[in-house]
C-alpha positions in Angstrom: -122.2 129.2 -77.2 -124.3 128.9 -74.2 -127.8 130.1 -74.3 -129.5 131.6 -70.9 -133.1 132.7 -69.9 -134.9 129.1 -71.6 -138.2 129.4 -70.2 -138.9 125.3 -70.6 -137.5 122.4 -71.5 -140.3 121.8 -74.3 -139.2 121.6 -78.0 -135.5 122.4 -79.1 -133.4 125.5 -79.5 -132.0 125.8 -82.9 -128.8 128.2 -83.2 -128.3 129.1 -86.8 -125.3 131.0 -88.2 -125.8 133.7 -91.6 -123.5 135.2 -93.8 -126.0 137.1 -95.6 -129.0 139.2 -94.6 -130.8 136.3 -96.8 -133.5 134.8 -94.4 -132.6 136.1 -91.4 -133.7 134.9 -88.9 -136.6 133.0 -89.6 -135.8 130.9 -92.5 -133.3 129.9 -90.5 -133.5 126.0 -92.1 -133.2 127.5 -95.8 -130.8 130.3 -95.2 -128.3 129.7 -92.7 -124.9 129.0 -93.5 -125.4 126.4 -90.6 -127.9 125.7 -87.9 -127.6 123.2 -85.4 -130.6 122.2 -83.5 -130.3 121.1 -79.9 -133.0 119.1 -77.2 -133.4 121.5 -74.1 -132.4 119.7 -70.9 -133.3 121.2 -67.7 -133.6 124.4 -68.9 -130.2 124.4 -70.5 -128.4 124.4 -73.6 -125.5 124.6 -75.5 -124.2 125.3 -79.4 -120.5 124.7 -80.8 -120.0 125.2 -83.9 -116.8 124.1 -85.8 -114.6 124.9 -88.2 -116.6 128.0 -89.9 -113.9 130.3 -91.6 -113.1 133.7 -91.0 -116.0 135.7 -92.1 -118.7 138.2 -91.0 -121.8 136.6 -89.5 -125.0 136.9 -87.4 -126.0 134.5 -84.8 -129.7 133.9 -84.5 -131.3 131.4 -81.7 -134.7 130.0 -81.6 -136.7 128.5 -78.9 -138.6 126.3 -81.4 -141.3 124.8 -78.7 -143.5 123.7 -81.2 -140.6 122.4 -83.2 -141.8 123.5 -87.0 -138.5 124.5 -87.8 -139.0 128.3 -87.7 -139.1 131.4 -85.4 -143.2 131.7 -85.0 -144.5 136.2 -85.1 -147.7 137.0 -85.1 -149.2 139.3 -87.7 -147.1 142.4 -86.5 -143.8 140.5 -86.9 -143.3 140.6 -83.6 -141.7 137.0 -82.7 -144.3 134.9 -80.5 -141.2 131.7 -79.7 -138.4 132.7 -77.6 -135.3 134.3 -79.5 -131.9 136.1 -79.5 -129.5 137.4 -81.9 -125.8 138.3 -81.3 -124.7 141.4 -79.8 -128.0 141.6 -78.1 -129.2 143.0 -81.4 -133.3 144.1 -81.7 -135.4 145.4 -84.0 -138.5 147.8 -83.4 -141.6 145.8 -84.3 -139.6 142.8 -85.7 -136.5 140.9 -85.6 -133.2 143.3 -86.2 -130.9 143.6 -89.2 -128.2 141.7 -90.0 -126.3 144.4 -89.6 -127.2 145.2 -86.5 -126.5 141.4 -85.7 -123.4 141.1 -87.5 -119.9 140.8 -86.0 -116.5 139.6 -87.4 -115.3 135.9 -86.5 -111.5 135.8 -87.3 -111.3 132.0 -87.1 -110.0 131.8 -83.2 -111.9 130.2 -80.5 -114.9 132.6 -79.5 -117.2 132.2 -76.5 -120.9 133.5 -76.9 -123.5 133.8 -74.1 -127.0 134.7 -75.4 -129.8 135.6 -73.7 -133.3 134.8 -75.3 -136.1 136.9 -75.3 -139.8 136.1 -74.6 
């Protein structure tokens, strides 16, 4: 999955993977199925995941600048890190819902782009 619109190259962008509404998206660490966090070079970066199984999930990525391991809000909810969610998903006043997120994986090769949000 390649991720687009990274404002800096400060911190790390962590792409995390749900099954479950459970968490998502900013306990990312605690309730992803899996996360994988990345260094930002240039701008740029890039997350493959392997060998998830068929399923229904939601992708959630974080630009985590300060790097505390979760997507920062203010006190509205209203994320204040850079973020995107699969299908372009968003939520009024606050992240979307899994649902809204969701999509089904079949197991074959899929190619993401997402575009994060500032």
């Amino acid at each position: 999955m390649k991720i687009l619109n990274i404002k800096n190259s400060t911190g790390t962008v962590a792409c995390a993977l749900f099954e479950s509404p459970e968490g998502f998206p900013y306990e990312y660490l605690r309730s992803a199925t899996n996360v994988m966090v990345i260094k930002i070079r240039e701008a740029q970066a890039r997350c493959d995941f392997e060998d998830i199984p068929p399923g229904t999930y939601a992708m959630a990525v974080v630009h985590d600048e300060n790097m505390n391991g979760k997507l920062d809000a203010n006190w509205l909810g209203v994320p204040s890190e850079g973020y995107g969610f699969s299908n372009d998903a968003s939520g009024v006043l606050g992240p979307p819902s899994f649902s809204a997120a969701s999509f089904k994986y079949d197991g074959q090769n899929v190619d993401l782009t997402m575009t994060l949000h500032y």
